[in-house]
Each structure stands twice: as C-alpha cells, then as structure tokens.
C-alpha positions as CSV (number, residue, x, y, z in Angstrom):
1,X,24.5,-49.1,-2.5
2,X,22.2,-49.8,-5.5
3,X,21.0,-47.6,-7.9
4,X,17.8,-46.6,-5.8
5,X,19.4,-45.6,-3.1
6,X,21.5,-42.8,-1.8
7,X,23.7,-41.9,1.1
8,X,21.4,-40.3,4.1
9,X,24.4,-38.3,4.8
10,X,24.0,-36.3,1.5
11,X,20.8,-36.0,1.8
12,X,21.2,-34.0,5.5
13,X,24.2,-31.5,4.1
14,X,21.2,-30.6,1.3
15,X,18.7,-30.3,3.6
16,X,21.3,-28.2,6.4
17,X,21.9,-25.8,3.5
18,X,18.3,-25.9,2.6
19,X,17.4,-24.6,6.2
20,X,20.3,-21.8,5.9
21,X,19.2,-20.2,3.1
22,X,15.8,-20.6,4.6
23,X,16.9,-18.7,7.9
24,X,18.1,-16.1,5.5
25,X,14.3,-15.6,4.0
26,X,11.6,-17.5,2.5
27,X,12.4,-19.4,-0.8
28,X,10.7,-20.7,-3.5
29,X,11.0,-24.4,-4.1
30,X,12.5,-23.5,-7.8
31,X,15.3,-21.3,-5.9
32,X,16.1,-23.9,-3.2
33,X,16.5,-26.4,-6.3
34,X,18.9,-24.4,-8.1
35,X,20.8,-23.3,-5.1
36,X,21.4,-27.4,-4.3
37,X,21.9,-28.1,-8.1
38,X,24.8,-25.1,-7.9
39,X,26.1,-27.0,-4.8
40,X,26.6,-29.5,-7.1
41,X,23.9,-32.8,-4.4
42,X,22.8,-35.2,-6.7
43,X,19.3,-35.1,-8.2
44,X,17.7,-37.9,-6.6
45,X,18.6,-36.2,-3.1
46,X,17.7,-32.3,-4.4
47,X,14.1,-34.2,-5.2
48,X,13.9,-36.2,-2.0
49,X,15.7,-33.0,0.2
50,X,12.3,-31.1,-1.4
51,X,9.7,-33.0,-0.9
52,X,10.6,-33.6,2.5
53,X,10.8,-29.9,3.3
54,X,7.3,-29.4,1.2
55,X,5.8,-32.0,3.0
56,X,6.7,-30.8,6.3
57,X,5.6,-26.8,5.5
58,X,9.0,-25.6,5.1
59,X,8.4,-24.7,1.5
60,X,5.3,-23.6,-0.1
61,X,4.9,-21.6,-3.6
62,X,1.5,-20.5,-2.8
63,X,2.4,-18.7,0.8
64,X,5.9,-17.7,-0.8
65,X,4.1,-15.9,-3.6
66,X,2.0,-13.9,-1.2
67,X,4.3,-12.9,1.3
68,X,6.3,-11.6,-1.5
69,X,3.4,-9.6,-3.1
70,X,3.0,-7.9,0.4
71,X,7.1,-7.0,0.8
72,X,7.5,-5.8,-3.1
73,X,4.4,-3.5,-2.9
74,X,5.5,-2.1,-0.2
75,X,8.7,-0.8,-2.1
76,X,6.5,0.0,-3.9
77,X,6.2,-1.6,-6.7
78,X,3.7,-2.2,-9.9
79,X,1.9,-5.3,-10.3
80,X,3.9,-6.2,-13.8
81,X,7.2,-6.1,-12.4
82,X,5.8,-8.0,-8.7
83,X,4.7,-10.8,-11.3
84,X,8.1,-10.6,-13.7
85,X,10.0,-11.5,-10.7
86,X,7.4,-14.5,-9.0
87,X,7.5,-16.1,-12.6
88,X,11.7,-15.7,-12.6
89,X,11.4,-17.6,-9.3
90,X,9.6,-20.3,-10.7
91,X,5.7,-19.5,-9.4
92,X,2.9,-21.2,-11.1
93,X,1.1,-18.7,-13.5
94,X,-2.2,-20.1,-11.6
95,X,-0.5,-19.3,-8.0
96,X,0.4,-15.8,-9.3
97,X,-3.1,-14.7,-10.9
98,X,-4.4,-16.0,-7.5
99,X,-2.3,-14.0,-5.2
100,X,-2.6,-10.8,-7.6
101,X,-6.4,-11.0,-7.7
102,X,-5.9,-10.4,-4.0
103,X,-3.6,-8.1,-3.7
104,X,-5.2,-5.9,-6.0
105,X,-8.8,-5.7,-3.5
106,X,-6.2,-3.3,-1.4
107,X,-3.7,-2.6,-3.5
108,X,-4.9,0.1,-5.8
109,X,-2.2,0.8,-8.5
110,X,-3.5,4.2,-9.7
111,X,-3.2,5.6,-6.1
112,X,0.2,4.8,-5.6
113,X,1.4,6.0,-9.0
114,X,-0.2,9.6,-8.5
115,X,1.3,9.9,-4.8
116,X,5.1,8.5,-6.1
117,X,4.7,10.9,-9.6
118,X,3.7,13.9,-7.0
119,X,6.8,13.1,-4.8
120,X,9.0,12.5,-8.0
121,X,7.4,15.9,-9.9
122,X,8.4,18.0,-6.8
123,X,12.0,17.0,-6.9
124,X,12.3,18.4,-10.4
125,X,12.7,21.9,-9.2
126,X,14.2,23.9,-12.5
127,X,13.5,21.3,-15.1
128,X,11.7,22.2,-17.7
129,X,8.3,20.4,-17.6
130,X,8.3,17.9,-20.6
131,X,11.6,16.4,-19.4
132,X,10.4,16.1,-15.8
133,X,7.5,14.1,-16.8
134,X,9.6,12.0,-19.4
135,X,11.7,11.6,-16.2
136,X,9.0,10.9,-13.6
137,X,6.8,8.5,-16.6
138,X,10.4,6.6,-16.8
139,X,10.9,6.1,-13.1
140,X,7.2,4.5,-12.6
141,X,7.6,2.1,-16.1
142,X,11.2,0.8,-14.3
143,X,9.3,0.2,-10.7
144,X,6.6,-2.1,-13.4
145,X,3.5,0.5,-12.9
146,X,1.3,-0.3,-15.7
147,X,2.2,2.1,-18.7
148,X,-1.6,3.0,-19.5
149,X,-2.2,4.0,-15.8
150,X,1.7,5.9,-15.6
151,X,0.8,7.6,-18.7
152,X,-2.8,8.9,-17.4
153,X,-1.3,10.1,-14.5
154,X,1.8,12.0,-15.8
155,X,-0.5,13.4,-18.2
156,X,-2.4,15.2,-15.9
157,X,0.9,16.6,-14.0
C-alpha cells in the first residue's frame, strides 16, 4: 500500500460509526470529526469518511444549524446561548448569523422572557421581592436571554 492510499476496510468501520452516531441525532461535521479522531481512524480516512457523507447529504452544517435553532428554542432558550453552543460545534459564524436572522422573524426573545419571568415570579411565593427577581434575572441570563432584554423585563415585575 503506498502512501496515497488506505485500506477500504478502515474507511467503512468510520463511516459504520459515522452512521451510528448519526441514527442517534443529527451531527455536525466538526462533531463527527472529533468523534472518529477519539476512535483513534487515521486522518486521511476521517477526511475521505466526510466528504463522502457531505457529498451524499448525510451531513450538512447549514441544515444542522437550523434544526438545532428550532429544538433549543423550544427549551427555550436565548439566542446567545443557541449561538454559544452552534460555534462549540464547529458552525460557521456566516451559517449561524444566517439561521439566527431567521429564527428571530418568529422567534421573539422579549415574549418568551416575560412569559418564563411570570411563571418563575409566581413560584417565589414568600420571598422577599428583590431576591426573587435577583433569582428569576439569574435563571433567564443561565438559559442565554439577552441581559438588556432580562433586565427590562424583571424590572417591571
């Protein structure tokens, strides 16, 4: 076998365990890289076990980033936090600011932080009022609302 070359058989077990973690849910192509790279497949056949799988639709950054958008917002989640964990999974910043821009036509982030601020205010039966909006203002920055819209809504509570 010269250098250019590489055993077909390795190049199968990578993409087999390529299409199992795909069963499992969709996967950017940075995860499916570092999940072969952990399994320890040679480069050359983590590149080629890729661009087979790109080429034939199994992996797509662009349709990964937006069917991730849709399942984190319904968590929900705030946009910063949606586009910490896209970036972590190797999304192009271009990709990302394109899926967001849509997102956000339905996705209004103000809405959602009143109605989960309301739901998290009314838990706080007995507590006095300045530490149940430090509390509620701390849940909503941890879910990645944007701090100026978290902190016009507790505000008003």
């Amino acid at each position: 076998m010269n250098k250019f070359s590489f055993d077909p058989q390795q190049k199968q077990k990578a993409l087999n365990y390529a299409f199992l973690l795909l069963k499992f849910r969709l996967r950017s192509e940075k995860e499916l890289y570092e999940r072969l790279r952990k399994k320890k497949f040679d480069e050359r056949i983590i590149r080629n076990a890729l661009s087979f799988l790109k080429e034939k639709g199994f992996i797509n950054d662009n349709y990964f980033a937006k069917a991730w958008i849709e399942w984190r917002i319904k968590k929900p989640l705030g946009i910063r936090k949606i586009k910490e964990e896209l970036k972590l999974k190797g999304i192009d910043k271009e990709i990302i600011d394109s899926q967001i821009r849509k997102i956000k036509e339905i996705y209004r982030e103000e809405d959602i932080v009143s109605k989960l601020a309301g739901l998290r205010i009314s838990k706080a039966k007995g507590v006095e009022p300045y530490k149940a909006k430090q509390r509620v203002y701390a849940y909503l920055i941890r879910r990645g609302f944007s701090p100026d819209i978290v902190m016009d809504v507790v505000s008003q509570l």
